[in-house]
C-alpha positions as CSV (number, residue, x, y, z in Angstrom):
1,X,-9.5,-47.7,-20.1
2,X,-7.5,-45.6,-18.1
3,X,-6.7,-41.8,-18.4
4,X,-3.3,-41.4,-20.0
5,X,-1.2,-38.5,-18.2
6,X,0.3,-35.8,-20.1
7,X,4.2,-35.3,-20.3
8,X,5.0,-31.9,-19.3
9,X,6.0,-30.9,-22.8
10,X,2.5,-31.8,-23.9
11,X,0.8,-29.7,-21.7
12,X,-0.9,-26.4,-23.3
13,X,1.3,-23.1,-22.0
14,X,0.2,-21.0,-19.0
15,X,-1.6,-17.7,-19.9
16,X,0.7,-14.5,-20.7
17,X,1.1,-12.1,-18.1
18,X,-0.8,-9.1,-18.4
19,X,1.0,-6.3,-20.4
20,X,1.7,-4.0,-17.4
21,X,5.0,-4.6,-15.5
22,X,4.5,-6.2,-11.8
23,X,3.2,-4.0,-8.9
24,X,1.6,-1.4,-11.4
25,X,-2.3,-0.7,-11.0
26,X,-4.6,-0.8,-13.6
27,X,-5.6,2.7,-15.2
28,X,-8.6,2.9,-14.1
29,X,-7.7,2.6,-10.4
30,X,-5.4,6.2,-10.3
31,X,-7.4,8.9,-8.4
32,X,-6.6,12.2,-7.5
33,X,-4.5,12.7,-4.2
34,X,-4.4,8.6,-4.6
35,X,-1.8,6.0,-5.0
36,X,-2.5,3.1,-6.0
37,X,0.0,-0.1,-6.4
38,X,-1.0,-3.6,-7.4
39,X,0.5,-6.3,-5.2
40,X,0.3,-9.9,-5.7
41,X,0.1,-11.0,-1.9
42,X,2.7,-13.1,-1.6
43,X,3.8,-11.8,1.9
44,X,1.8,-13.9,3.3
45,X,-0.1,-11.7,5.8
46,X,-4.0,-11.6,5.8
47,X,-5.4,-8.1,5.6
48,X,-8.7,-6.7,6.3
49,X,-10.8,-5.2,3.1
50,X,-12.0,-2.2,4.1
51,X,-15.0,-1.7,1.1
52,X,-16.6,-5.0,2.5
53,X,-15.1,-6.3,5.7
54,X,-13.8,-9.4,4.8
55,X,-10.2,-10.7,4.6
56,X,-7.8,-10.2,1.8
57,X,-5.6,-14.1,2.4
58,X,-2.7,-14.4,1.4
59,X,-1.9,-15.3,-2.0
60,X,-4.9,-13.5,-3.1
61,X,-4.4,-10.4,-5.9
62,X,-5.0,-6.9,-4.7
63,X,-4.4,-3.3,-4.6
64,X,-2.8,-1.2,-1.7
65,X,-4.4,2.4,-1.6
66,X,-2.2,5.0,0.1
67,X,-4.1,8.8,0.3
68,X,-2.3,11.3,1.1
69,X,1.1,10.3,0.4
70,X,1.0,8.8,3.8
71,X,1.7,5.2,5.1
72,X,-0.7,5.9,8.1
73,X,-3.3,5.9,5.2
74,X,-2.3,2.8,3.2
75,X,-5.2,0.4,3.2
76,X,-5.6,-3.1,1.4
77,X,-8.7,-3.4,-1.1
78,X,-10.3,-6.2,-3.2
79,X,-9.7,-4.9,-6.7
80,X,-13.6,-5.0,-7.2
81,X,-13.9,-3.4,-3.9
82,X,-12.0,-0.5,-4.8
83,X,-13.6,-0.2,-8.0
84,X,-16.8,0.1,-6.1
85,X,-15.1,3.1,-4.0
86,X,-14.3,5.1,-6.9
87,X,-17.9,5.4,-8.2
88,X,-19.1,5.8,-4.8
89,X,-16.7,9.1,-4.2
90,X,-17.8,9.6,-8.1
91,X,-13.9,9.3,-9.6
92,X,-15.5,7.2,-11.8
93,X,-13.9,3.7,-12.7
């Protein structure tokens, strides 16, 4: 027998948003001297991780970390990446 489609109305609802607003990083990824801004990627440029090399595509979930205060240091991580970045320098995470 064949499948049976769902109506839109029957469908389960999409997942909640998480509780922060849009474009605000999580807790844990605030540093000293560090700002740190979640960005969904919808731009729709590719950027270059720098914690492992490999392209952040667009569409894809990430943080932008800006030392310094300065936009000559803002640099596009994987959130895991970044994670990794703040144990390395020992900020914990």
């Amino acid at each position: 027998m064949p499948r049976k489609h769902r109506a839109a109305r029957e469908r389960e609802a999409p997942l909640a948003a998480p509780d922060r607003p849009r474009g605000v990083a999580p807790e844990w990824a605030s540093a000293e001297g560090v700002r740190v801004q979640a960005v969904t990627g919808e731009k729709g440029k590719t950027y270059r991780c720098p914690g492992c090399q490999q392209e952040i595509r667009p569409g894809t979930p990430h943080l932008v970390v800006m030392e310094h205060e300065d936009v000559g240091f803002r640099r596009h991580w994987h959130t895991p990446c970044w994670r990794s970045e703040l144990r390395r320098r020992g900020l914990s995470a």
